[in-house]
C-alpha positions as CSV (number, residue, x, y, z in Angstrom):
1,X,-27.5,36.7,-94.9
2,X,-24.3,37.2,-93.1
3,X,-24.0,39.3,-90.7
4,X,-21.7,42.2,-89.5
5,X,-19.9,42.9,-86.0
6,X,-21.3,45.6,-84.7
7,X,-18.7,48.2,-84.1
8,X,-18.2,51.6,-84.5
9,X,-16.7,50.9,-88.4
10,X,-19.4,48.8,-89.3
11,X,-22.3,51.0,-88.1
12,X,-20.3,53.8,-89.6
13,X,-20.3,55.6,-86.7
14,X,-18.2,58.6,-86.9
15,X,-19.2,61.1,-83.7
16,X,-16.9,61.0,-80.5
17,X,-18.6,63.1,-77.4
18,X,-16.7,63.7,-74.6
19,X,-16.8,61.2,-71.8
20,X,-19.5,63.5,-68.8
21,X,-21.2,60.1,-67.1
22,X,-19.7,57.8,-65.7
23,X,-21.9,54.8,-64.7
24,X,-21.4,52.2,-62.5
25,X,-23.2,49.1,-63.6
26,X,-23.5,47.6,-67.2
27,X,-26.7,45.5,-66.3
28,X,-29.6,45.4,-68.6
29,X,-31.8,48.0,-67.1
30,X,-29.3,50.9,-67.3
31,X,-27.9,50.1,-70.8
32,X,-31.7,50.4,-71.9
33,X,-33.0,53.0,-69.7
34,X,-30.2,55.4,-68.2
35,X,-28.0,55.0,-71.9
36,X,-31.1,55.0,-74.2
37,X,-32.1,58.5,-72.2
38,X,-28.7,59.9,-73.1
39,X,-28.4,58.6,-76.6
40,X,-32.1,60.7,-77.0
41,X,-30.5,63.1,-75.2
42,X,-27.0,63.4,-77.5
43,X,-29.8,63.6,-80.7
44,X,-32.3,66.3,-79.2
45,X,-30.0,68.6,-77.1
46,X,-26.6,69.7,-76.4
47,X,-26.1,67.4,-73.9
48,X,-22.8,66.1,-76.4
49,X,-21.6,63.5,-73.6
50,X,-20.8,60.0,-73.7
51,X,-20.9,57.3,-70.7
52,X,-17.8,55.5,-69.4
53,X,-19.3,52.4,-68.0
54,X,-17.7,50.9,-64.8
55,X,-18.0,47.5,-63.6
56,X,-18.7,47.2,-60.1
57,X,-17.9,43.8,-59.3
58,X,-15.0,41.4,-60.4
59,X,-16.8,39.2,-63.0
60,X,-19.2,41.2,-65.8
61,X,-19.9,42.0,-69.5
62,X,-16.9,44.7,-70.1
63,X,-15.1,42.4,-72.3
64,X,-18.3,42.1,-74.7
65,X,-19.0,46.0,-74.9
66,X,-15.6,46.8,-75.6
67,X,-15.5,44.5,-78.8
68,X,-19.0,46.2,-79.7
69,X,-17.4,49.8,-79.1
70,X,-19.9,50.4,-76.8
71,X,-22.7,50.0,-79.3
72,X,-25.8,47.5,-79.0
73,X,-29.3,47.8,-79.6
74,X,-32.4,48.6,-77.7
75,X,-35.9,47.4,-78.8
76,X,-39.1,48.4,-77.3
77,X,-41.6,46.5,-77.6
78,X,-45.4,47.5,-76.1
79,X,-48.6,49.5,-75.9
80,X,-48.8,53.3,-76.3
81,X,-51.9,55.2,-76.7
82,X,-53.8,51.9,-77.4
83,X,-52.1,50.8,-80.6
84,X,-48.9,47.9,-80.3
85,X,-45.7,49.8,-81.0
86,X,-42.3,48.5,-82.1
87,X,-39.0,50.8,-82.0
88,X,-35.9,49.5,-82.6
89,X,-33.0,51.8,-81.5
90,X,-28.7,51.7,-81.8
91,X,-27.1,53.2,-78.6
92,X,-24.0,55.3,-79.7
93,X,-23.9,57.0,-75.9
94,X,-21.5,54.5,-74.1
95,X,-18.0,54.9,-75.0
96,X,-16.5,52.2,-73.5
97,X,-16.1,50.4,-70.1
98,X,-13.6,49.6,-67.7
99,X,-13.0,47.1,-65.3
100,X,-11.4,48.5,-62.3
101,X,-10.3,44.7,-61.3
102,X,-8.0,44.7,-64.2
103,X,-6.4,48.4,-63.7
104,X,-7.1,49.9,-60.5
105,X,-4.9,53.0,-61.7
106,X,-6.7,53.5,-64.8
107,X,-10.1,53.2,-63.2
108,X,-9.0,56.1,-60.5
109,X,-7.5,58.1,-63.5
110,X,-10.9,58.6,-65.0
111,X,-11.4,61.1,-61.7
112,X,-9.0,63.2,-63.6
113,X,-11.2,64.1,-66.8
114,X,-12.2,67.8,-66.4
115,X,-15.6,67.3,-68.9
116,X,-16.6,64.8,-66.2
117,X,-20.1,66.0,-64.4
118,X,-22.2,62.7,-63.2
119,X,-21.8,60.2,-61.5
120,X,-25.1,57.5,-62.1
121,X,-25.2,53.6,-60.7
122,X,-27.5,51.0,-60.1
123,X,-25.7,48.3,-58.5
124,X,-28.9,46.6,-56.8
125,X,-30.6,47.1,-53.3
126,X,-27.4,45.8,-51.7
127,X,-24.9,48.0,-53.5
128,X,-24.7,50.6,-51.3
129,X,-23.6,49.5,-47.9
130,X,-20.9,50.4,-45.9
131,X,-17.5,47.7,-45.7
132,X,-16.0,47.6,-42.6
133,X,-13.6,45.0,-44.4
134,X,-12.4,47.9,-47.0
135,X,-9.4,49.3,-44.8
136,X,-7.5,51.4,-47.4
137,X,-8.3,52.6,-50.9
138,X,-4.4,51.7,-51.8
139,X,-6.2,48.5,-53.1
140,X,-9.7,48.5,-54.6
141,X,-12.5,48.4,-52.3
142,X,-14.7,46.0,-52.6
143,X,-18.1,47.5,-52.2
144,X,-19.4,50.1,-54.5
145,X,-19.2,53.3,-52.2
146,X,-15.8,52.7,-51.4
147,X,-15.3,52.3,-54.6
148,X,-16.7,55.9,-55.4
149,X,-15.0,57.5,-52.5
150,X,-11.6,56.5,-53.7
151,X,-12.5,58.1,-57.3
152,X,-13.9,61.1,-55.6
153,X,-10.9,61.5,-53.2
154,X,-9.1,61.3,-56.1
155,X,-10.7,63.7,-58.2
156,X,-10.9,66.0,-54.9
157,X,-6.7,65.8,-54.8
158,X,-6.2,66.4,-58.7
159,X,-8.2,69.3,-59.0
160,X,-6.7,70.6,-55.4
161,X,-10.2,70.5,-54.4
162,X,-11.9,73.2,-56.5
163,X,-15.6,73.5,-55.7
164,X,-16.1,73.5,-59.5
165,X,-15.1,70.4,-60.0
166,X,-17.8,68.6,-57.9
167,X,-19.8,66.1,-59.6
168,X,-24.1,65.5,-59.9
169,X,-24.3,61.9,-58.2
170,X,-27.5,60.2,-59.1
171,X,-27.9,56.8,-58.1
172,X,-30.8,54.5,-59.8
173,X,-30.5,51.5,-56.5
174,X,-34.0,50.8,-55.7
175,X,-34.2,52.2,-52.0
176,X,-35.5,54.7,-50.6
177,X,-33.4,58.0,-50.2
178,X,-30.9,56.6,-52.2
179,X,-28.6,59.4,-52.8
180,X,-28.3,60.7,-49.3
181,X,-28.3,56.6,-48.5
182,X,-24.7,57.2,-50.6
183,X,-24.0,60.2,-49.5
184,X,-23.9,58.7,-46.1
185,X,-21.6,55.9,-46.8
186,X,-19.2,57.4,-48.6
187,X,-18.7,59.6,-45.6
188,X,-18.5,56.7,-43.6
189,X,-15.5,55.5,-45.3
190,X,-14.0,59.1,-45.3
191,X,-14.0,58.6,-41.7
192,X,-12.6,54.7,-42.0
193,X,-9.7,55.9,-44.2
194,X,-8.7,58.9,-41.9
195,X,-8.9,61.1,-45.1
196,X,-8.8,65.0,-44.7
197,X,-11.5,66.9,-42.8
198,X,-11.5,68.8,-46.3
199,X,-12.1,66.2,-48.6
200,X,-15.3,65.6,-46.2
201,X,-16.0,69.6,-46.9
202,X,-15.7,69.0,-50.5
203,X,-18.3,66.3,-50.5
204,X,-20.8,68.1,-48.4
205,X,-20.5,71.4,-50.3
206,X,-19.2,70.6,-54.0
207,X,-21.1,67.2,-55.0
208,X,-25.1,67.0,-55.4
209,X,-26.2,63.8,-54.1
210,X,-30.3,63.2,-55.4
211,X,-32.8,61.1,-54.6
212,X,-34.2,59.1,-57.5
213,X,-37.0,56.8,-58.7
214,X,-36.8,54.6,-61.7
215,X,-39.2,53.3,-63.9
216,X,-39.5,50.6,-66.9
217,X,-39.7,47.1,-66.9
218,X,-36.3,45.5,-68.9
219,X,-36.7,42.2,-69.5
220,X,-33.4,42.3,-71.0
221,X,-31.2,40.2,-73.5
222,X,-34.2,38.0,-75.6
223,X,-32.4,34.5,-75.6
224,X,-35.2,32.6,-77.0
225,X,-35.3,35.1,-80.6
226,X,-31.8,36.8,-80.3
227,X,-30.7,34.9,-83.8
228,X,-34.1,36.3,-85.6
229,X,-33.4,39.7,-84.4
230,X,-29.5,39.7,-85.4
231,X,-30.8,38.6,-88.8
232,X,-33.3,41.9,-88.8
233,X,-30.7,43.9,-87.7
234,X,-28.0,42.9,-89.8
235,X,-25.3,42.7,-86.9
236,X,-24.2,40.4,-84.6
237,X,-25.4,42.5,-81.4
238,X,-24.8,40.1,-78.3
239,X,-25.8,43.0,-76.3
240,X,-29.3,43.5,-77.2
241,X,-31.5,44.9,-74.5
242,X,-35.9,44.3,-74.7
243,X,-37.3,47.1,-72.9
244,X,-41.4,48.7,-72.6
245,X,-41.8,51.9,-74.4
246,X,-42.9,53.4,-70.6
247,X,-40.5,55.5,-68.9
248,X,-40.1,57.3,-65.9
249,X,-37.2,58.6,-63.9
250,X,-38.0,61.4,-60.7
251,X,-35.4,62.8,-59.6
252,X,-34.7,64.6,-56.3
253,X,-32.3,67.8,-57.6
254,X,-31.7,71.6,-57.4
255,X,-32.5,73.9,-60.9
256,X,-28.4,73.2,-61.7
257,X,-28.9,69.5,-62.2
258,X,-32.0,70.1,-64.3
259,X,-29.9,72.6,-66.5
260,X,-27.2,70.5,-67.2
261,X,-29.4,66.9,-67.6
262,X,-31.6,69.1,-70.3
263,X,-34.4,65.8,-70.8
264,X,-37.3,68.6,-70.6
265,X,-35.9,69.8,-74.4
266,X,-35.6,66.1,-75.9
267,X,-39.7,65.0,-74.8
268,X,-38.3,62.4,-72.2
269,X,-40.6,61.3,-69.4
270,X,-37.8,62.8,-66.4
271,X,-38.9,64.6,-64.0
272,X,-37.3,66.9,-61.8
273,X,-38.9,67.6,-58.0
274,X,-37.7,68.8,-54.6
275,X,-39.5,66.5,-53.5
276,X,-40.4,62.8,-55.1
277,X,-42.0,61.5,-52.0
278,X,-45.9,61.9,-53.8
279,X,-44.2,60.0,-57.0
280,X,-42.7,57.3,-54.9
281,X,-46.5,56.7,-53.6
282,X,-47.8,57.1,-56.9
283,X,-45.7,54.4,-57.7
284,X,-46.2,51.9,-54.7
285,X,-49.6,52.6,-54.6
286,X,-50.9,52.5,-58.3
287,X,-48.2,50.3,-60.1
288,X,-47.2,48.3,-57.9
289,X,-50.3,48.1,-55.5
290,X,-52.5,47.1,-58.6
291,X,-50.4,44.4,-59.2
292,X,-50.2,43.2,-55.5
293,X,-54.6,43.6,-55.2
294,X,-54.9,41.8,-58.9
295,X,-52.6,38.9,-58.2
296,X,-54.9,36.2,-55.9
297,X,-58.0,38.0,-57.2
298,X,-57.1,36.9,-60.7
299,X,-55.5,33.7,-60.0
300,X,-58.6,32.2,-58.0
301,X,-60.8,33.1,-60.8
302,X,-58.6,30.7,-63.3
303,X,-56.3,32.7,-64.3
304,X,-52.7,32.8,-65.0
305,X,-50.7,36.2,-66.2
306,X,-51.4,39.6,-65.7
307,X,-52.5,40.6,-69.3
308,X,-55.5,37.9,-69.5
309,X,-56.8,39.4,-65.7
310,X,-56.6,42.9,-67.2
311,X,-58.4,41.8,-70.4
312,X,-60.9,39.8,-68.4
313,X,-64.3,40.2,-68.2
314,X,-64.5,40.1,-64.3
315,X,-61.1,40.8,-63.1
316,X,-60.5,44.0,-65.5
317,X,-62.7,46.1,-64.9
318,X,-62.3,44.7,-61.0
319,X,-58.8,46.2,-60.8
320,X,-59.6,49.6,-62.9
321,X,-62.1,50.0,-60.4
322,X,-59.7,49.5,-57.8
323,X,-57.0,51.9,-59.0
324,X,-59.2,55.2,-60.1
325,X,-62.0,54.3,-57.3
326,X,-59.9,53.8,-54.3
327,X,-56.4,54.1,-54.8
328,X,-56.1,57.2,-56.6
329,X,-58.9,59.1,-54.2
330,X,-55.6,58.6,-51.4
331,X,-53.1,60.3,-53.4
332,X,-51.9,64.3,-53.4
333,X,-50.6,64.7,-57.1
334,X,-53.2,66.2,-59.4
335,X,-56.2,63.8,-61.0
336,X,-55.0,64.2,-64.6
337,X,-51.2,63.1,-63.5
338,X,-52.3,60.3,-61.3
339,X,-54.6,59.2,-63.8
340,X,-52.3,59.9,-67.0
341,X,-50.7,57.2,-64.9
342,X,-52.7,54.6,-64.0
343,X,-53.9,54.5,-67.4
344,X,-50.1,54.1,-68.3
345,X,-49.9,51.3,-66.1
346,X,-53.1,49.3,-67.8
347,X,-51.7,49.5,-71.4
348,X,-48.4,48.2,-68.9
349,X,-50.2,45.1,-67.6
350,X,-51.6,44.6,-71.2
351,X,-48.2,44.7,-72.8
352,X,-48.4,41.4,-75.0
353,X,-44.2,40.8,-75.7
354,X,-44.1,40.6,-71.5
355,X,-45.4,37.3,-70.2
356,X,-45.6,38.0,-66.9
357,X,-46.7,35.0,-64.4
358,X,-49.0,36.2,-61.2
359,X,-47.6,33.8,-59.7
360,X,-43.8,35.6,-59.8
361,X,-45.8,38.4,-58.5
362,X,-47.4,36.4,-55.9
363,X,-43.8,36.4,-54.0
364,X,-44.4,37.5,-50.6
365,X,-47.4,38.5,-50.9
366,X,-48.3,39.3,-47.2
367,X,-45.4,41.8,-47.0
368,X,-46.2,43.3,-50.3
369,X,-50.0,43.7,-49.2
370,X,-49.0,45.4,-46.2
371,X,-46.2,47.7,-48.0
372,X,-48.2,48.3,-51.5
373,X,-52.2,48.4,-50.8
374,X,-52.6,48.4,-46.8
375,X,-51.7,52.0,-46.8
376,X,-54.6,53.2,-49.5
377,X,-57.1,51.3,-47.6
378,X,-56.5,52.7,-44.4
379,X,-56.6,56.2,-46.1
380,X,-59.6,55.6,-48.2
381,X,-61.1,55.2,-44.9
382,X,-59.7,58.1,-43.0
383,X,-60.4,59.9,-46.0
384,X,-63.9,58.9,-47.1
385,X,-65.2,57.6,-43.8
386,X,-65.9,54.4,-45.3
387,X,-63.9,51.2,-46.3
388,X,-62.5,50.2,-50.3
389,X,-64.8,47.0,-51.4
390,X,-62.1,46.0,-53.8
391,X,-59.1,46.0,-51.9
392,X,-60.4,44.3,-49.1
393,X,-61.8,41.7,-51.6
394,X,-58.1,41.9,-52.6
395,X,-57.1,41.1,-48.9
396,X,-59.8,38.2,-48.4
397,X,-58.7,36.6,-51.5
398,X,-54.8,36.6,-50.3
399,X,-56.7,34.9,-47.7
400,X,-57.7,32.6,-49.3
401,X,-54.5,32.0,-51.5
402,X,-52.7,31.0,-48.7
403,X,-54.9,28.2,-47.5
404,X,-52.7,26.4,-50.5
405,X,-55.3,25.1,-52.4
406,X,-58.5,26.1,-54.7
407,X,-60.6,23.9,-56.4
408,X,-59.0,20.7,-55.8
409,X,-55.6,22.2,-57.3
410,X,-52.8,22.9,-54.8
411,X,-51.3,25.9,-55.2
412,X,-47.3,27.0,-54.9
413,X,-47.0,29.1,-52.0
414,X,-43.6,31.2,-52.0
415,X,-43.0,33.1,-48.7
416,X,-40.7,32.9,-45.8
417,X,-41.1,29.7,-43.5
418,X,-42.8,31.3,-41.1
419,X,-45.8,33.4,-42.6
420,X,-46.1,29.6,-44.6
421,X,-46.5,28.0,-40.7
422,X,-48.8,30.4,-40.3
423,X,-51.3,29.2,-42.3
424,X,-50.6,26.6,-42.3
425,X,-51.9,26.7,-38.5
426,X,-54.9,29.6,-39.4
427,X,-56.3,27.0,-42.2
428,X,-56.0,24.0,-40.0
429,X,-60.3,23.7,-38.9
430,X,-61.0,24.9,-42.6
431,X,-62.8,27.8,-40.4
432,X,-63.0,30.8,-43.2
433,X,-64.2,33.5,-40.1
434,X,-61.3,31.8,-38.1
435,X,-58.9,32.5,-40.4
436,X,-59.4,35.9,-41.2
437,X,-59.6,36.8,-37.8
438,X,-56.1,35.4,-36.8
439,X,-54.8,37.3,-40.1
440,X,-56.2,40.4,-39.2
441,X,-54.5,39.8,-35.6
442,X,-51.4,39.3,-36.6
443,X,-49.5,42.0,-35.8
444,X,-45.9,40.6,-37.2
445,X,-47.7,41.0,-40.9
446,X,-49.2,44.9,-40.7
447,X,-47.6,46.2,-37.6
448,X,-51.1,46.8,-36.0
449,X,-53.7,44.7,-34.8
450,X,-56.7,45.4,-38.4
451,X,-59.6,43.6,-36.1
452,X,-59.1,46.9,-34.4
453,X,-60.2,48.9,-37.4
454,X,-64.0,49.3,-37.8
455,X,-65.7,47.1,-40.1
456,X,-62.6,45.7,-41.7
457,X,-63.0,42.4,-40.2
458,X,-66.4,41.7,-41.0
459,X,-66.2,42.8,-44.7
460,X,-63.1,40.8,-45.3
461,X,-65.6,38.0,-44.2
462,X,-68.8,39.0,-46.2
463,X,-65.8,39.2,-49.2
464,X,-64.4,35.5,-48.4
465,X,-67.8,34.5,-48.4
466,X,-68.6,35.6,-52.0
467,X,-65.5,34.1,-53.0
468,X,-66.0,30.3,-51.7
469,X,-69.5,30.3,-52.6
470,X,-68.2,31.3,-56.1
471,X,-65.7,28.3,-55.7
472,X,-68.5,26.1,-55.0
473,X,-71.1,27.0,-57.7
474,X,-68.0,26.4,-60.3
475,X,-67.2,23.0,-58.4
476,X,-71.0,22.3,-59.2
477,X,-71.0,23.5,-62.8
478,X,-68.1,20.8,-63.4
């Protein structure tokens, strides 16, 4: 079979929309999460806009979704409702992209489009930060923000600064307060550059700046079976992005930015909060936590990824019992929305077209434990006057992890030098009791000194206890 380019002649696509986003980033996860929302979006409502992608760093992919028109394909591939699903999907929302490295004046000419209302980016953690090094915006900036505020400036200037003309700025970076994280900087460099005290008006009182979270795992462009899925598609789509059929996007925003982002209409999974603090914990706690409180659990009982723990017979219902016994009992949304949720994330961690390794979870686990799963213990204990069983069985198993080894197999430790020296140190008279104690102690890792909190200590040792005896009856049995 031979196959087609894709472009907008082949796939016979005929529709222009006007361009109204324009996005900063052409990565994987916002061509198949931000795009493939407003391709749904283009078909359900009448949203009729298009995105205008922007590349925010000299070297990218601009080249390859200009020769595609902007078009490439989104598969999802997971569990819903307890039954595999498959969707294949052509996105028709991006327009085009630009590389502002190539034509800084075309790139600060797109400020001028009247039909232009968002602003969305995800340019990773490190994106938004403030330059010191970006002096002028005569050249281009090399940082994202000043990037933005030189646009903005010059939308601000075109349009003599009519408060109309604003625009919704919703950034997708994965930190917390993100949009008033860029609203900051960006006023930061409106001070560096001297500009106008009015342009600084304009921004405070003209542009929305909101607070997001994101969620859905992208694993992105599927090198090993890209030929196989050009052959099912019929096109040569070098662009193809593999994505879970889960989806969630909070974000922080007045009724204004609801009306004119209309996802309610089209049955998309955005929600819209004044405040998305209690979805943030949601997220930290159940998602994210579950995976933190499975990972040395699982991986001392023999096992290697996160769908066979969740399928197993011991660790499965372990970490169920985990999430709707003592994580969800800390949190403030509603039972049936936290556990609509968690029972998302199970079919999540049973998704069989991610292989995902615990130990690539296992990164940094001591900070993670801290940051994801030390908070809903301490609260299932303020809360219930009593401690969780199963995450500190979680916490004497990380332990345990990090003496390095378990039944005779060593075991690859990845952590900064110095929780690894640690230990290393903690480990060294193969005293269990010993080494939960100095763990406990160790203020550097919680912030707070946990022998301190009653009863933690001593069931983190009955729990280590159960666990190396469990070691020992399987070093017996072989």
């Amino acid at each position: 079979m031979i196959m087609k380019q894709l472009n907008r002649q082949t796939a016979n696509i005929t529709r222009n929309y006007p361009v109204k986003v324009l996005q900063f980033g052409e990565g994987n996860f916002l061509r198949g999460f931000v795009d493939w929302i407003i391709d749904i979006l283009n078909e359900k409502t009448d949203f009729n806009g298009s995105v205008k992608i922007i590349q925010p760093i000299e070297r990218g992919i601009v080249h390859l979704l200009n020769q595609q028109d902007g078009l490439y394909h989104v598969l999802l591939n997971g569990i819903q409702g307890g039954k595999e699903t498959q969707e294949t999907r052509l996105i028709t929302s991006v327009s085009g992209a630009l590389n502002p490295y190539d034509n800084y004046s075309a790139y600060l000419q797109l400020a001028e489009n009247p039909d232009l209302e968002f602003i969305i980016s995800n340019t990773t953690e490190a994106g938004i930060c403030f330059e010191e090094a970006d002096t002028s915006m005569d050249t281009i900036p090399s940082s994202f923000p000043g990037k933005l505020t030189a646009l903005l400036y010059h939308r601000f200037s075109h349009f003599s600064g009519a408060p109309d003309k604003g625009l919704n700025i919703i950034p997708c970076e994965l930190i917390e307060k993100n949009g008033a994280k860029l609203k900051e900087t960006i006023l930061q460099f409106a001070a560096h550059w001297n500009l106008p005290q009015e342009f600084t008006n304009w921004i405070n009182e003209s542009n929305i700046f909101c607070n997001t979270l994101v969620d859905r795992i992208v694993p992105g462009f599927p090198k090993d079976d890209i030929k196989q899925i050009q052959q099912e598609l019929g096109f040569e789509d070098n662009l193809v992005v593999k994505a879970e059929p889960f989806h969630l996007w909070v974000i922080e925003a007045p009724e204004s930015v609801k009306a004119a982002f209309p996802t309610e209409k089209a049955g998309l999974q955005v929600k819209f909060a004044t405040d998305l603090t209690p979805y943030r914990s949601r997220k930290v706690r159940i998602l994210n936590g579950a995976h933190t409180a499975l990972v040395p659990v699982a991986y001392l009982h023999g096992l290697r990824t996160v769908r066979e723990a969740v399928e197993d017979a011991y660790t499965g219902p372990f970490i169920r019992e985990a999430i709707f016994e003592e994580i969800i009992p800390t949190l403030d949304l509603s039972k049936e929305e936290l556990e609509q949720f968690a029972n998302d994330v199970i079919e999540r961690f049973q998704n069989p077209f991610i292989h995902h390794e615990l130990i690539s979870i296992a990164l940094n686990s001591v900070s993670k434990y801290k940051v994801r799963v030390l908070p809903s213990v301490l609260e299932y204990q303020h809360r219930k006057g009593q401690l969780p069983e199963r995450l500190l069985t979680s916490l004497a198993a990380l332990i345990l992890f990090y003496r390095g080894e378990w039944q005779g197999e060593k075991i690859p430790l990845n952590d900064t030098a110095e929780v690894l020296a640690f230990f290393e140190q903690a480990w060294k008279g193969n005293d269990a009791a010993a080494a939960v104690d100095a763990t406990l102690a160790n203020t550097d890792f919680w912030d707070r000194d946990l022998t301190q909190v009653e009863g933690l200590a001593s069931m983190v040792k009955e729990k280590i206890g159960q666990l190396q005896r469990t070691e020992q009856e399987k070093e017996k049995i072989a």
